[in-house]
C-alpha positions in Angstrom: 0.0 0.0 0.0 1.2 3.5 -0.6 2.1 5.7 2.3 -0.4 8.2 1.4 -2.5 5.7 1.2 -1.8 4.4 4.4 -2.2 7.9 6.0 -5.8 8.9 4.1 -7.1 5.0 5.4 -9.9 5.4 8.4 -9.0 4.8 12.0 -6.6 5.6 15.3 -3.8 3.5 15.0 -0.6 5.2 14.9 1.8 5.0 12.0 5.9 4.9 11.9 7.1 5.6 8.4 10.8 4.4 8.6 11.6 6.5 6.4 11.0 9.5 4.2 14.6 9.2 2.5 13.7 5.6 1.4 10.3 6.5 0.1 11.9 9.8 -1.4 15.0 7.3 -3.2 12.0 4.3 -4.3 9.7 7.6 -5.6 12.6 8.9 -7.9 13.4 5.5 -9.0 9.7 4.6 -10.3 10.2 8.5 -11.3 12.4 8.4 -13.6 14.2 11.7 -11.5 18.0 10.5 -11.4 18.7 10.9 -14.4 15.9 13.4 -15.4 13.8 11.5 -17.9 11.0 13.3 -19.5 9.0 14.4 -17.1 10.4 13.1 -14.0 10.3 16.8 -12.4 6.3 16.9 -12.5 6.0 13.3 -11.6 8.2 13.9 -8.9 6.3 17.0 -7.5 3.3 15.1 -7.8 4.0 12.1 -5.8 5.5 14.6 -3.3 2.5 16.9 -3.6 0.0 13.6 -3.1 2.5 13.0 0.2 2.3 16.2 1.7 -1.6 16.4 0.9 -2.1 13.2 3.0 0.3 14.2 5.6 -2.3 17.3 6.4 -5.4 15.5 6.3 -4.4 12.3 8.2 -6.1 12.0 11.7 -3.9 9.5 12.6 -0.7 10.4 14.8 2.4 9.8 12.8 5.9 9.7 13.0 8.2 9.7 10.5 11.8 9.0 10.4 13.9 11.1 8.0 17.8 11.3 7.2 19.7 14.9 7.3 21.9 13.9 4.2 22.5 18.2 3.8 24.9 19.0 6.8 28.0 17.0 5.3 29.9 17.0 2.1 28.4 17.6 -1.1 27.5 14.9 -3.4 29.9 14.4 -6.2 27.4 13.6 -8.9 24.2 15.4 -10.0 22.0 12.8 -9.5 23.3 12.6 -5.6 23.0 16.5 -5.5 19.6 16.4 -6.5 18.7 13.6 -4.1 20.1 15.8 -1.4 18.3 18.7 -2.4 14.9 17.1 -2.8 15.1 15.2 0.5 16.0 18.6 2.5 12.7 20.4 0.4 10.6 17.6 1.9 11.5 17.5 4.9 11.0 20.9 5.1 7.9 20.8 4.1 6.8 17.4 6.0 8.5 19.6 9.1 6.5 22.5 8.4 3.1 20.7 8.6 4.0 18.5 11.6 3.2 19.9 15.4 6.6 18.7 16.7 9.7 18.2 14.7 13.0 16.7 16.7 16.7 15.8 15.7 18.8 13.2 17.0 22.3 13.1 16.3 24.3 10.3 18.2 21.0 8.9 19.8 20.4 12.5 21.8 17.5 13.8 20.9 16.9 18.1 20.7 13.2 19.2 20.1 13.3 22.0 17.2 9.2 22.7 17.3 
């Protein structure tokens, strides 16, 4: 089942996505997005759009489990550089739309929101 399918189905049980970077790399595979095939930037945005939809309209609790692949060195290929750049932009966004948003970095844990 797709995760925003998972997040629009009916009732109270919580859901763990582990994780947003593996959905993000499986999303630009069936994409086309790594190396830019027609139209793999609007089929991108639109998976991530149909996401970010379902993230706002869930009434479940969720939490989701997300890499920070942007703090380090920077890719050496495009492809890499735009996998970095799309996972920051949705986590962003996921972040934005979330009530609490926290980063662990050797297993301590800072709330940011």
């Amino acid at each position: 089942m797709a995760l925003a399918d998972v997040l629009a189905a009916p009732g109270p049980a919580p859901v763990l996505v582990d994780c947003l970077t593996t959905w993000l790399a499986r999303v630009m595979d069936d994409c086309g997005a790594w190396d830019d095939s027609d139209d793999a930037a609007g089929t991108l945005a639109a998976r991530t759009g149909q996401l970010l939809r379902a993230w706002r309209q869930t009434g479940r609790p969720v939490i989701a489990v997300s890499s920070e692949i942007g703090s380090g060195v920077v890719p050496g290929t495009a492809s890499g550089r735009r996998f970095r750049d799309e996972l920051g932009r949705l986590n962003a966004r996921i972040a934005a739309d979330s009530d609490e948003v926290w980063l662990c970095t050797a297993g301590i844990a800072r709330r940011l929101r």
